[in-house]
Predicted model as a PDB file, atoms N, CA, C, CB and O in Angstrom, pLDDT in the B-factor column:
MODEL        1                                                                  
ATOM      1  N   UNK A   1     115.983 104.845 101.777  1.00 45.00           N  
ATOM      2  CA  UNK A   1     116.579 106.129 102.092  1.00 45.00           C  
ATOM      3  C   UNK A   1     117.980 106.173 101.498  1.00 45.00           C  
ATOM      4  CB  UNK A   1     116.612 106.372 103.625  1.00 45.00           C  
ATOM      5  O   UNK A   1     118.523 105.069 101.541  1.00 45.00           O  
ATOM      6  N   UNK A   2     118.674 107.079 100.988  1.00 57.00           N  
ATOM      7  CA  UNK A   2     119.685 107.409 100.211  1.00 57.00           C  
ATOM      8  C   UNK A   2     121.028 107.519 101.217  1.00 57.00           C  
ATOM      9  CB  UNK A   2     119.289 108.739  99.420  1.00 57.00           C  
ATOM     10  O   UNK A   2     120.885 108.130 102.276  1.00 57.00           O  
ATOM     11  N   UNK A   3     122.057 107.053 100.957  1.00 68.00           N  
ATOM     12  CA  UNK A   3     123.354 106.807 101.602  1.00 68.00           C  
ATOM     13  C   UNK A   3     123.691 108.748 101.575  1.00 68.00           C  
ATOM     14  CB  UNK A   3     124.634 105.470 100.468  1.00 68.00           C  
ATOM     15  O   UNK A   3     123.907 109.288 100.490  1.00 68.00           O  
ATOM     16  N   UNK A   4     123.684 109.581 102.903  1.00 75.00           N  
ATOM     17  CA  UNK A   4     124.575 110.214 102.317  1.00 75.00           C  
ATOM     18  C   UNK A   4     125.559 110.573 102.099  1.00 75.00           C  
ATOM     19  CB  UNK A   4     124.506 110.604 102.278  1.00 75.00           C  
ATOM     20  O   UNK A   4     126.433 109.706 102.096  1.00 75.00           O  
ATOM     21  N   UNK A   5     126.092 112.368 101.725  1.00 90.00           N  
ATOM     22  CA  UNK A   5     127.384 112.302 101.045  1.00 90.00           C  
ATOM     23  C   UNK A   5     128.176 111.888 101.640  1.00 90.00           C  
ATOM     24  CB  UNK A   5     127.876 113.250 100.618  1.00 90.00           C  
ATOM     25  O   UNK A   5     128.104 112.344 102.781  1.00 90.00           O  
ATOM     26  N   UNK A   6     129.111 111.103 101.497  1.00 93.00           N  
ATOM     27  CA  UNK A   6     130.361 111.335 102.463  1.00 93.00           C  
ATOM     28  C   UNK A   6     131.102 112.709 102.544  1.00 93.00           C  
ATOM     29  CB  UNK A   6     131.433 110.366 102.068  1.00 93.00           C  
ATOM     30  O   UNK A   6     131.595 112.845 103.664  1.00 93.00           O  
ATOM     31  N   UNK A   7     131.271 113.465 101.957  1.00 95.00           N  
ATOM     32  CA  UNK A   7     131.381 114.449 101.996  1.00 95.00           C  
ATOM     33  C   UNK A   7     131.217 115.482 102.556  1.00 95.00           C  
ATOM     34  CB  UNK A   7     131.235 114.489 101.555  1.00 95.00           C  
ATOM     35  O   UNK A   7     132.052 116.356 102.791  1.00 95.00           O  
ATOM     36  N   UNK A   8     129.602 115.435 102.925  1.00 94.00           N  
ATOM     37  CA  UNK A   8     128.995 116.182 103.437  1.00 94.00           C  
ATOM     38  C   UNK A   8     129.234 115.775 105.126  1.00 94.00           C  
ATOM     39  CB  UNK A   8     127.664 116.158 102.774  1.00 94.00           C  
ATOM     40  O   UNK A   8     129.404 116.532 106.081  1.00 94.00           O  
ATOM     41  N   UNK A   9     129.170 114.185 105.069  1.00 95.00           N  
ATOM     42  CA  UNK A   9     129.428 114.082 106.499  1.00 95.00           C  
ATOM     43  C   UNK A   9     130.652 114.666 106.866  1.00 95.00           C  
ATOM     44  CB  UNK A   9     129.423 112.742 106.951  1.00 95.00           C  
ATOM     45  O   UNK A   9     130.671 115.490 107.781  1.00 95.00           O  
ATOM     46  N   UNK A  10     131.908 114.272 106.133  1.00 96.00           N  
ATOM     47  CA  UNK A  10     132.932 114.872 106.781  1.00 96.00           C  
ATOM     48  C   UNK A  10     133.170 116.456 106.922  1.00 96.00           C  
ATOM     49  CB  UNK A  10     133.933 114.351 106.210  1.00 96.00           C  
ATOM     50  O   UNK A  10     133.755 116.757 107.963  1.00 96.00           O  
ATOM     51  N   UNK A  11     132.984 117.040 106.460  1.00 96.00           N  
ATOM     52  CA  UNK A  11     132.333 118.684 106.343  1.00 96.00           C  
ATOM     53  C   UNK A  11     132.112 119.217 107.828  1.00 96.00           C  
ATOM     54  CB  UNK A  11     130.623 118.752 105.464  1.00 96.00           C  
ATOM     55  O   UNK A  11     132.804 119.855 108.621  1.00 96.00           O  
ATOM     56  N   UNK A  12     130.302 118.435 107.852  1.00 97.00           N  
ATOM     57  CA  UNK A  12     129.730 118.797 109.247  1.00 97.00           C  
ATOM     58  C   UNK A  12     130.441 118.060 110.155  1.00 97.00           C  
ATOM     59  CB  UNK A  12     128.231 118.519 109.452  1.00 97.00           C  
ATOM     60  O   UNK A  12     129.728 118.084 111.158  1.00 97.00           O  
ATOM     61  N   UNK A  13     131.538 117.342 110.434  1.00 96.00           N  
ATOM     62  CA  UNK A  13     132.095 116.230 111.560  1.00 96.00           C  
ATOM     63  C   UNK A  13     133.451 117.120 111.685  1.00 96.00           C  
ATOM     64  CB  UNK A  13     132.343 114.268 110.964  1.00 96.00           C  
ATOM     65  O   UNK A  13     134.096 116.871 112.703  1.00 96.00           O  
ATOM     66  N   UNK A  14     133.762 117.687 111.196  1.00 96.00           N  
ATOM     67  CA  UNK A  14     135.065 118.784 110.968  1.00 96.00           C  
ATOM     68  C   UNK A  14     134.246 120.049 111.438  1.00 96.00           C  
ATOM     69  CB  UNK A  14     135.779 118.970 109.099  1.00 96.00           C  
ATOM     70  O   UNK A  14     134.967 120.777 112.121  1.00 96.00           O  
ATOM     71  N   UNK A  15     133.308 120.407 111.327  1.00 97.00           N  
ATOM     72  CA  UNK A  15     132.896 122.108 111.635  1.00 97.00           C  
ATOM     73  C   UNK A  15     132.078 121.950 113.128  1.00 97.00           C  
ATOM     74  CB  UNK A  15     131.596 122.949 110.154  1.00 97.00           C  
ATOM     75  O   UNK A  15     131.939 122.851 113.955  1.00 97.00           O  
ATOM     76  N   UNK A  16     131.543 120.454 113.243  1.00 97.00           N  
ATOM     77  CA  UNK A  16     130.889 120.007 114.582  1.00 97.00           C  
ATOM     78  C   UNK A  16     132.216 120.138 115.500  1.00 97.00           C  
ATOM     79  CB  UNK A  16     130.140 118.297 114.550  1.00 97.00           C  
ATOM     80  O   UNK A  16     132.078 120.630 116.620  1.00 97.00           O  
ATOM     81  N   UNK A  17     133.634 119.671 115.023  1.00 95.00           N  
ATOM     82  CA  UNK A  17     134.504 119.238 116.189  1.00 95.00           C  
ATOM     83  C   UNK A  17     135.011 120.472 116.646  1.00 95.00           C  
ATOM     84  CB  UNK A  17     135.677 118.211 115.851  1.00 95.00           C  
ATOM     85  O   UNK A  17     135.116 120.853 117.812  1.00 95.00           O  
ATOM     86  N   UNK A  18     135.363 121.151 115.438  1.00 96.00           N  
ATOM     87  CA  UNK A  18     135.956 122.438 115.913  1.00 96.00           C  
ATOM     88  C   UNK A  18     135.230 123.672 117.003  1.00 96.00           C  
ATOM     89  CB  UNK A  18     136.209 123.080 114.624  1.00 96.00           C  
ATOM     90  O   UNK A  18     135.708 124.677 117.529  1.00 96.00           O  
ATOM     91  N   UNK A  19     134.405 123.294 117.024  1.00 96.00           N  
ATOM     92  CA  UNK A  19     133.243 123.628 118.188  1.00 96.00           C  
ATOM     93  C   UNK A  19     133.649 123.588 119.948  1.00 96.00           C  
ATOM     94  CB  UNK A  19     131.995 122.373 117.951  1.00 96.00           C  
ATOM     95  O   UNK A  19     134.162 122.653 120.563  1.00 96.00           O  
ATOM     96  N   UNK A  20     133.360 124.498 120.302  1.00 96.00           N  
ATOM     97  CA  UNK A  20     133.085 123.675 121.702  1.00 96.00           C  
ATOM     98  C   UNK A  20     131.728 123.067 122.127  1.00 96.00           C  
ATOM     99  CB  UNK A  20     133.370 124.575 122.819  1.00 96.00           C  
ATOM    100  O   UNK A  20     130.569 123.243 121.753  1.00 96.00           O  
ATOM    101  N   UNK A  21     132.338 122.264 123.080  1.00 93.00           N  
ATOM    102  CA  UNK A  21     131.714 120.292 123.023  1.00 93.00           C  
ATOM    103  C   UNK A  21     129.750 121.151 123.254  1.00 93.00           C  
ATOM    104  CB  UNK A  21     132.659 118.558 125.434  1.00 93.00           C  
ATOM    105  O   UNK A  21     128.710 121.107 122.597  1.00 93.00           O  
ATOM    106  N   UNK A  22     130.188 121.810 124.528  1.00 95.00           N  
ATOM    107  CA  UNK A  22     128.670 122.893 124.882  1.00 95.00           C  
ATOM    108  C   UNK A  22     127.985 123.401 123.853  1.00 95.00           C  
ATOM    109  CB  UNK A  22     128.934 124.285 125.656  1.00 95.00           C  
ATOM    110  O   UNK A  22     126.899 123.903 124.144  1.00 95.00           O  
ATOM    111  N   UNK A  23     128.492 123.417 122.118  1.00 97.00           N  
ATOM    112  CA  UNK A  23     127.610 124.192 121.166  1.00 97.00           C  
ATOM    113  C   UNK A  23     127.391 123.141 120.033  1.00 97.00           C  
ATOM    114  CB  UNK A  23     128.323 125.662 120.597  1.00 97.00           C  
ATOM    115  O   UNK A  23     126.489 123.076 119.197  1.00 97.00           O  
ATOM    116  N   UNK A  24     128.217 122.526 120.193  1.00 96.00           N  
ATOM    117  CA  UNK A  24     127.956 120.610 119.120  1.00 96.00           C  
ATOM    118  C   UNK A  24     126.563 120.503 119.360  1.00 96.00           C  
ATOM    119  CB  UNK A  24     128.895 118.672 119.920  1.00 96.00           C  
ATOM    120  O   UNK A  24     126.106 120.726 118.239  1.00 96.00           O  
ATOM    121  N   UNK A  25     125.838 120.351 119.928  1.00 94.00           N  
ATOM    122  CA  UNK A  25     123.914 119.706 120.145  1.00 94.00           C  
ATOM    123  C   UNK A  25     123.568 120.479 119.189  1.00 94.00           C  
ATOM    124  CB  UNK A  25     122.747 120.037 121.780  1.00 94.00           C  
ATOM    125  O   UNK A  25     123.362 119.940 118.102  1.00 94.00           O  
ATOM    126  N   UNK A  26     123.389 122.064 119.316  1.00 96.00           N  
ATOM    127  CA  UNK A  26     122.681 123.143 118.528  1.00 96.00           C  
ATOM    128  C   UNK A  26     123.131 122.607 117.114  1.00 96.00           C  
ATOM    129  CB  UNK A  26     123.171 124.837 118.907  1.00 96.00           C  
ATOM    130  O   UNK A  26     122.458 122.072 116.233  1.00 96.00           O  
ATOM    131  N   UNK A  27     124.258 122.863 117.159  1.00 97.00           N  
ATOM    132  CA  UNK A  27     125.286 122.861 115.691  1.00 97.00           C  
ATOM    133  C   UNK A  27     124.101 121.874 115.067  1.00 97.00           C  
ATOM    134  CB  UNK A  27     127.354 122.005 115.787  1.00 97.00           C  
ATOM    135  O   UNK A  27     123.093 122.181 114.430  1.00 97.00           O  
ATOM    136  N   UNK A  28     124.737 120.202 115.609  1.00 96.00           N  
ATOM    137  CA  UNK A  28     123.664 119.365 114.708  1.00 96.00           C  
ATOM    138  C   UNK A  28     122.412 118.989 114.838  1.00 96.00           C  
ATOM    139  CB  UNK A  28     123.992 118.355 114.502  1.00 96.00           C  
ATOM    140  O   UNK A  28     122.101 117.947 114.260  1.00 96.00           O  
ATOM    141  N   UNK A  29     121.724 119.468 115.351  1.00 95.00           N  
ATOM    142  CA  UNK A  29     120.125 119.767 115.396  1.00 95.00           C  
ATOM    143  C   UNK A  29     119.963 120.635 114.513  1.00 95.00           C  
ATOM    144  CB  UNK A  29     119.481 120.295 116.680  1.00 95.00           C  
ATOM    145  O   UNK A  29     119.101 120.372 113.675  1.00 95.00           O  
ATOM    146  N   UNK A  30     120.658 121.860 114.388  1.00 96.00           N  
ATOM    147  CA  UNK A  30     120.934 122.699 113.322  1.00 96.00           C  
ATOM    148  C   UNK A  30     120.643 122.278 111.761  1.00 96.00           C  
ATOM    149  CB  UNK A  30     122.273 122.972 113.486  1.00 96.00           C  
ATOM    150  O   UNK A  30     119.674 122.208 111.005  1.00 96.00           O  
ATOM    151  N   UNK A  31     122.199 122.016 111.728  1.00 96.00           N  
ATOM    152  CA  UNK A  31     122.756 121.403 110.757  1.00 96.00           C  
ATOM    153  C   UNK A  31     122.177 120.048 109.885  1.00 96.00           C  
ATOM    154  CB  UNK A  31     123.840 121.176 111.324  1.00 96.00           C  
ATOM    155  O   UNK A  31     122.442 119.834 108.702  1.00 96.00           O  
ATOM    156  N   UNK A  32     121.331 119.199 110.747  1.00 94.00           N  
ATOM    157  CA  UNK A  32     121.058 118.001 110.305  1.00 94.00           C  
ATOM    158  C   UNK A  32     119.212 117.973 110.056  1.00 94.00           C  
ATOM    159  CB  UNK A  32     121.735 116.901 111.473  1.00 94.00           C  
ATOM    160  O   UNK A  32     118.593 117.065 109.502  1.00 94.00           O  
ATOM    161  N   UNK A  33     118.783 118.902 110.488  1.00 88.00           N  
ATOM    162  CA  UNK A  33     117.600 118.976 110.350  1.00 88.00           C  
ATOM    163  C   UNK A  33     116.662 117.678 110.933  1.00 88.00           C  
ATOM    164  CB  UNK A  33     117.514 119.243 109.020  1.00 88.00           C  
ATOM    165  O   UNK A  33     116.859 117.079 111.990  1.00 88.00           O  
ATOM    166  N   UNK A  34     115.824 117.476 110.158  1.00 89.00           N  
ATOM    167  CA  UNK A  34     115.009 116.134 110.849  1.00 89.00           C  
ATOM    168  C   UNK A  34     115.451 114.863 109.985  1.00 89.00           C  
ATOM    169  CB  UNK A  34     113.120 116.291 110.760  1.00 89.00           C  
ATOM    170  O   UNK A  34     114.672 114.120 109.389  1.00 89.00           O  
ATOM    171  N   UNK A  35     117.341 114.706 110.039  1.00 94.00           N  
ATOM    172  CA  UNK A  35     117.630 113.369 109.392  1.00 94.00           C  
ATOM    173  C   UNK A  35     117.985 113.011 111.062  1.00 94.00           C  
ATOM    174  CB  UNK A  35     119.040 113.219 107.905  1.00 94.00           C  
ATOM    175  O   UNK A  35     118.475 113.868 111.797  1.00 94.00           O  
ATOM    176  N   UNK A  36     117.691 111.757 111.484  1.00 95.00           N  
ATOM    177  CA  UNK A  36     117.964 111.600 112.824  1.00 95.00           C  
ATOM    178  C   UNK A  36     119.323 110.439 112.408  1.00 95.00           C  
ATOM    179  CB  UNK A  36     116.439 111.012 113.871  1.00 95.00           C  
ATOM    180  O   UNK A  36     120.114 110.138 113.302  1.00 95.00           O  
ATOM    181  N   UNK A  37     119.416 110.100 111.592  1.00 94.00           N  
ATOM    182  CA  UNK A  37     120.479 108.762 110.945  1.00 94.00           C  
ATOM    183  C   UNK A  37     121.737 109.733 110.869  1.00 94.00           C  
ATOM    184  CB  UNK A  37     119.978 107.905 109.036  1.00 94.00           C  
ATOM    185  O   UNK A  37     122.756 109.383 111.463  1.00 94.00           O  
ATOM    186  N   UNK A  38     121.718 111.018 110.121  1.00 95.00           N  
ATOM    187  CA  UNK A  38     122.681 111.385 109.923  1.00 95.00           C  
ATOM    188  C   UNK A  38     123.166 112.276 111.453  1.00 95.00           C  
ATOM    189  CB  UNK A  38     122.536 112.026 108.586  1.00 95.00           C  
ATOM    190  O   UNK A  38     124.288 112.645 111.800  1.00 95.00           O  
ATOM    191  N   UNK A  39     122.451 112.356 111.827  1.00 96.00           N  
ATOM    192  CA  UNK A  39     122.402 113.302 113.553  1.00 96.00           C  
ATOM    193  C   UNK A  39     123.246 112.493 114.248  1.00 96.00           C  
ATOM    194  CB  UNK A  39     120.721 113.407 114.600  1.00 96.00           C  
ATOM    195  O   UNK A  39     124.173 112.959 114.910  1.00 96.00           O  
ATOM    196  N   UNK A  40     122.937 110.905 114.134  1.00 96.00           N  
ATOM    197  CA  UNK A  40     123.070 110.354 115.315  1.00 96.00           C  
ATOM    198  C   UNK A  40     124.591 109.317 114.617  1.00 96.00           C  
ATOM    199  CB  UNK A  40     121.386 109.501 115.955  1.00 96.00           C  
ATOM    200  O   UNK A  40     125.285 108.565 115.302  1.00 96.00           O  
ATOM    201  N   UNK A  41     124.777 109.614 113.010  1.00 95.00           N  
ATOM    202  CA  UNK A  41     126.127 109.152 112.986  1.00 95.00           C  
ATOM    203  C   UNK A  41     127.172 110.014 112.936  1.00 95.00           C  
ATOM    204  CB  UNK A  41     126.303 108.399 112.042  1.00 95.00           C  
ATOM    205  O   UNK A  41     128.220 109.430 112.663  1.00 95.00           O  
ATOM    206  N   UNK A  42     127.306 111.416 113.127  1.00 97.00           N  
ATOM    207  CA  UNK A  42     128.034 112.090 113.453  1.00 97.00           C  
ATOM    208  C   UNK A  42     128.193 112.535 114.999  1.00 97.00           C  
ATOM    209  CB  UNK A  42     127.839 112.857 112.676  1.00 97.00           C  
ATOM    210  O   UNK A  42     129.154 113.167 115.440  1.00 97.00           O  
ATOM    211  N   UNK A  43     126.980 112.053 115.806  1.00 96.00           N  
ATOM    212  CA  UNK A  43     127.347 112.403 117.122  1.00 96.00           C  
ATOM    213  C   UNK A  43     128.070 111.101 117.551  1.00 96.00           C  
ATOM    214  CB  UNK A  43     126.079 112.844 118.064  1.00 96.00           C  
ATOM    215  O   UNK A  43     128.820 111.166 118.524  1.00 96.00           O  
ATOM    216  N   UNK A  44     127.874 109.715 116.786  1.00 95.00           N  
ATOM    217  CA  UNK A  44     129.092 108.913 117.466  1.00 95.00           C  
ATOM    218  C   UNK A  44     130.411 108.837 116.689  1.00 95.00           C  
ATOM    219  CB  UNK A  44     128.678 107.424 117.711  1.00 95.00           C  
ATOM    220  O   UNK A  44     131.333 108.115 117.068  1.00 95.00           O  
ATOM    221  N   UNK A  45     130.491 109.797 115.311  1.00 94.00           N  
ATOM    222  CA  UNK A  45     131.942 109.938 115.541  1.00 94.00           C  
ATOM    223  C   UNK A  45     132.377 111.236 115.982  1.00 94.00           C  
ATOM    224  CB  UNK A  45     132.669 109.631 114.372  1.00 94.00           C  
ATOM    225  O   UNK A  45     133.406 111.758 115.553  1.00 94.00           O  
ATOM    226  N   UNK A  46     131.496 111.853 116.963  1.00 95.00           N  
ATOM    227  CA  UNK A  46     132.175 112.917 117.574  1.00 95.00           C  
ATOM    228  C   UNK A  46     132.818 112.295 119.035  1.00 95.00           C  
ATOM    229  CB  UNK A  46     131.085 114.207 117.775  1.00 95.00           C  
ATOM    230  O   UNK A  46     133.824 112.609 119.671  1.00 95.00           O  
ATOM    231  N   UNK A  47     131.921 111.421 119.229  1.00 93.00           N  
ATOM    232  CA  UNK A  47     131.986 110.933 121.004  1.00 93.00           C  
ATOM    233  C   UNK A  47     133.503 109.907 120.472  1.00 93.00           C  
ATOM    234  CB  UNK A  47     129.991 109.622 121.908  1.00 93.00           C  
ATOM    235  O   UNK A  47     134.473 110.119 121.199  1.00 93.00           O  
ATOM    236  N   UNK A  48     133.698 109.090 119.561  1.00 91.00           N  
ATOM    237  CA  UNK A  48     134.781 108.105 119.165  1.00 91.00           C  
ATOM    238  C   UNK A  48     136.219 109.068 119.377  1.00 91.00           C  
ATOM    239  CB  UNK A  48     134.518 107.490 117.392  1.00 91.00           C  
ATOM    240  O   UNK A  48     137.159 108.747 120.105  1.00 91.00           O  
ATOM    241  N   UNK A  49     136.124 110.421 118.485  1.00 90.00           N  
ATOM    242  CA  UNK A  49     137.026 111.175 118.188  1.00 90.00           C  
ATOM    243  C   UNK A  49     137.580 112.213 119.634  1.00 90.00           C  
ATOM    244  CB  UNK A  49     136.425 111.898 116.934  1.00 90.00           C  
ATOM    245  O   UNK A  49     138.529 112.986 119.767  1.00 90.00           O  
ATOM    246  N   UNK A  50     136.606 111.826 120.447  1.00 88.00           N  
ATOM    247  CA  UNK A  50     137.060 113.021 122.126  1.00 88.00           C  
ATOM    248  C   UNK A  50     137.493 111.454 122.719  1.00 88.00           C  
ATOM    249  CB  UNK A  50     135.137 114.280 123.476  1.00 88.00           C  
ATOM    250  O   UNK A  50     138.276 111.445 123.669  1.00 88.00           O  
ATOM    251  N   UNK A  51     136.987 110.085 122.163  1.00 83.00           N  
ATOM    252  CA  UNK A  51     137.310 108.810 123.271  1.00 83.00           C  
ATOM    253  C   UNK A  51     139.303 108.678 123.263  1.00 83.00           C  
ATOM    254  CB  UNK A  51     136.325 106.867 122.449  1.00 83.00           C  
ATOM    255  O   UNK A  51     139.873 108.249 122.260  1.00 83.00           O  
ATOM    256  N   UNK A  52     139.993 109.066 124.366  1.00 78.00           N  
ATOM    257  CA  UNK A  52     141.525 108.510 124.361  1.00 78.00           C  
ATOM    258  C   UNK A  52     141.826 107.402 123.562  1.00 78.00           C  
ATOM    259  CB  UNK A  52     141.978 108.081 125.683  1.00 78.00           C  
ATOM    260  O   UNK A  52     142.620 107.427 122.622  1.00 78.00           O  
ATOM    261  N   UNK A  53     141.005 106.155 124.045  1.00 77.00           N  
ATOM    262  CA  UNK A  53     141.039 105.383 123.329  1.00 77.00           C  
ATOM    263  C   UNK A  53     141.362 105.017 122.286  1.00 77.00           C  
ATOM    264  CB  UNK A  53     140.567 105.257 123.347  1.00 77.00           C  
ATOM    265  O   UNK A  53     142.303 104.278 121.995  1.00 77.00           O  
ATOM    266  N   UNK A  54     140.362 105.665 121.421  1.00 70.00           N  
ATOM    267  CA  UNK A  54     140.125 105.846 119.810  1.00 70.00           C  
ATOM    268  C   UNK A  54     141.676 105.535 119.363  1.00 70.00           C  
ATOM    269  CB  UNK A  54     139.490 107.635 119.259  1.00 70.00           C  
ATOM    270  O   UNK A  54     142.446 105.810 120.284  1.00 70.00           O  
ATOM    271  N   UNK A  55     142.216 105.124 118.400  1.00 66.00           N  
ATOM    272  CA  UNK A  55     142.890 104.357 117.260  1.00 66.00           C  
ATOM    273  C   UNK A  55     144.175 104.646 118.593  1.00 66.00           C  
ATOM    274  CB  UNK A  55     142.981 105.143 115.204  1.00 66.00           C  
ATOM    275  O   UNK A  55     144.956 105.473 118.123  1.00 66.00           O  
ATOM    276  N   UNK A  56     144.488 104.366 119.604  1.00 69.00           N  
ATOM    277  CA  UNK A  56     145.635 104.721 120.678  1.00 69.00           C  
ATOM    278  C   UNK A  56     146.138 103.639 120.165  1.00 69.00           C  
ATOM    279  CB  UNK A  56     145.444 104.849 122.393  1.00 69.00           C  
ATOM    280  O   UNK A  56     147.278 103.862 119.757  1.00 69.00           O  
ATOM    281  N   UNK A  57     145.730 102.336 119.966  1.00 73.00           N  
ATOM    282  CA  UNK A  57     146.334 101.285 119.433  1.00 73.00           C  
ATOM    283  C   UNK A  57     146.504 101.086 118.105  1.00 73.00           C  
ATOM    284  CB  UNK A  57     145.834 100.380 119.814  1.00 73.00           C  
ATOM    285  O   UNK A  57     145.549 100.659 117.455  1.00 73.00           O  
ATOM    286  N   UNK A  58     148.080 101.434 117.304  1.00 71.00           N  
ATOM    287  CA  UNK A  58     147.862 101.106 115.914  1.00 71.00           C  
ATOM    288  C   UNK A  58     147.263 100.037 115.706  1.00 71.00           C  
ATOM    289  CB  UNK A  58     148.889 101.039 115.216  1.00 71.00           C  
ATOM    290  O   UNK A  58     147.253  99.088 116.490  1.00 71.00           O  
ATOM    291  N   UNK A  59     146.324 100.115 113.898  1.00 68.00           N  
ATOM    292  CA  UNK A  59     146.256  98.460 113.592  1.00 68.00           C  
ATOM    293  C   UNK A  59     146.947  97.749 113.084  1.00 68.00           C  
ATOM    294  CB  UNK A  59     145.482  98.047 112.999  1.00 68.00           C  
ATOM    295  O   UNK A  59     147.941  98.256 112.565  1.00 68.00           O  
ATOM    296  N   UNK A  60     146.810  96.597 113.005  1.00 69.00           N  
ATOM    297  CA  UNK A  60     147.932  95.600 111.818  1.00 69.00           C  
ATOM    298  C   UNK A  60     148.461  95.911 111.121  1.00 69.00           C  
ATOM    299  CB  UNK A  60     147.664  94.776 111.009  1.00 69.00           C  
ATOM    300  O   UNK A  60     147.591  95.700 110.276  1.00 69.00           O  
ATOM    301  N   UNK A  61     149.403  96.379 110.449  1.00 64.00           N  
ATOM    302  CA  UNK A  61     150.117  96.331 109.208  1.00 64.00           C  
ATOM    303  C   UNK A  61     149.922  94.803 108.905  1.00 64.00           C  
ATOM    304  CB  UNK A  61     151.726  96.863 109.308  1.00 64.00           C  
ATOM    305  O   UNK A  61     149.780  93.940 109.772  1.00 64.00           O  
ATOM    306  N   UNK A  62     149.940  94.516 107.059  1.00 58.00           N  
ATOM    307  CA  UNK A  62     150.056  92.769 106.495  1.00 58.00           C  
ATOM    308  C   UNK A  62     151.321  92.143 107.124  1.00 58.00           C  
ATOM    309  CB  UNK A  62     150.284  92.573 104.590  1.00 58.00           C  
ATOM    310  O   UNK A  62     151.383  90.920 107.243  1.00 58.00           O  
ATOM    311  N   UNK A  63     152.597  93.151 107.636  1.00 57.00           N  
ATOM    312  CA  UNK A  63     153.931  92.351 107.911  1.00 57.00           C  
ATOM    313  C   UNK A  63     153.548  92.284 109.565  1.00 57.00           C  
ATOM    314  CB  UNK A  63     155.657  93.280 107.403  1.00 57.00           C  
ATOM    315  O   UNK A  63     154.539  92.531 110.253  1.00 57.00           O  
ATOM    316  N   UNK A  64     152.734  92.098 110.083  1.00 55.00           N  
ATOM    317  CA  UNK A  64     152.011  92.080 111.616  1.00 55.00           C  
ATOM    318  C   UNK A  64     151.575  91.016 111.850  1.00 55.00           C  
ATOM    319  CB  UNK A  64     150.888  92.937 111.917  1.00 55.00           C  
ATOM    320  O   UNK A  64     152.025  90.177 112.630  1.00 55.00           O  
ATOM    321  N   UNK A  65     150.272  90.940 110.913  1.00 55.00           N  
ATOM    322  CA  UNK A  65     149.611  90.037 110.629  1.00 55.00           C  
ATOM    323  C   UNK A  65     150.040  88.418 110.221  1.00 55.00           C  
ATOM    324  CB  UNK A  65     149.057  90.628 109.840  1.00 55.00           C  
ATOM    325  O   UNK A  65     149.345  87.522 110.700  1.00 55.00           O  
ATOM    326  N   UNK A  66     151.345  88.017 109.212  1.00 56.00           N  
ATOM    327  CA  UNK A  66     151.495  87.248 108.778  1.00 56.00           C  
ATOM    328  C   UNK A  66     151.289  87.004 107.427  1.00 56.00           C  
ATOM    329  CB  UNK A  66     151.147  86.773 109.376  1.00 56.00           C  
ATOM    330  O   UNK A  66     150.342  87.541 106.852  1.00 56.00           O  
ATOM    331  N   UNK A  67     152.166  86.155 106.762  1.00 52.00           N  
ATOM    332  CA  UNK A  67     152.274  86.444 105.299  1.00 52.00           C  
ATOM    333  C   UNK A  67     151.124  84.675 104.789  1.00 52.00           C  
ATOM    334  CB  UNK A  67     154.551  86.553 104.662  1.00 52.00           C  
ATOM    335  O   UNK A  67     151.387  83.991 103.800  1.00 52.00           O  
ATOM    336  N   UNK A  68     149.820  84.333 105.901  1.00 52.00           N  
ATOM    337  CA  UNK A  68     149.056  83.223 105.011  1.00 52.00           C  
ATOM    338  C   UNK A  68     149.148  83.753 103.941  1.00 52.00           C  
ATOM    339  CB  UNK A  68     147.606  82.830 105.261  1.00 52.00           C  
ATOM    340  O   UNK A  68     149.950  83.215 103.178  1.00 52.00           O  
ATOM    341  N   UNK A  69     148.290  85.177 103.343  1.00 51.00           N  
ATOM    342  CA  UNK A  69     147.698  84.957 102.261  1.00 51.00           C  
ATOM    343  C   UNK A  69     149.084  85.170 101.025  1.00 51.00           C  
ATOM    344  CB  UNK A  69     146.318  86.018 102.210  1.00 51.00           C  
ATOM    345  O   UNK A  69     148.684  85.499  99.908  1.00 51.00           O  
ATOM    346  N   UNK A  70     150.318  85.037 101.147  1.00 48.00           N  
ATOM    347  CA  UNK A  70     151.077  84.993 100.340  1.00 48.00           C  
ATOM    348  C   UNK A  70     151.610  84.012  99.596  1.00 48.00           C  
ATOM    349  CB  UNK A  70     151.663  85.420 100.703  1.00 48.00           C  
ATOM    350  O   UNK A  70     152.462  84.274  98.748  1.00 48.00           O  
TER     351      UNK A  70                                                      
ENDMDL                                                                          
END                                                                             
């Protein structure tokens, strides 16, 4: 099966969010037709992107991390 666009994902993951949360299901049932791969990787970066959580913690910068590989 073919990788798809990235493009396309970010598209529908931008027009899914701007949604309210109550019309997101239709949207990508809609939208995604009978790809269930692409259905079901935009509904977990919809659920990542409403999580507080999500990136609350910056990551590493290399001057964070330590200069081994220098």
């Amino acid at each position: 099966m073919p990788e798809a666009d990235p493009r396309r994902i970010r598209s529908l993951f931008d027009q899914a969010l701007a949604l309210p949360k109550a019309a997101r299901h239709s949207f990508l049932a809609t939208r995604c037709g009978g790809d269930a791969g692409l259905r079901q990787r935009l509904q977990a970066m919809l659920e990542a992107a409403e999580d507080p959580r999500f990136l609350a913690t910056p990551t590493k910068g290399d001057h964070e991390i330590g200069r081994a590989h220098v």
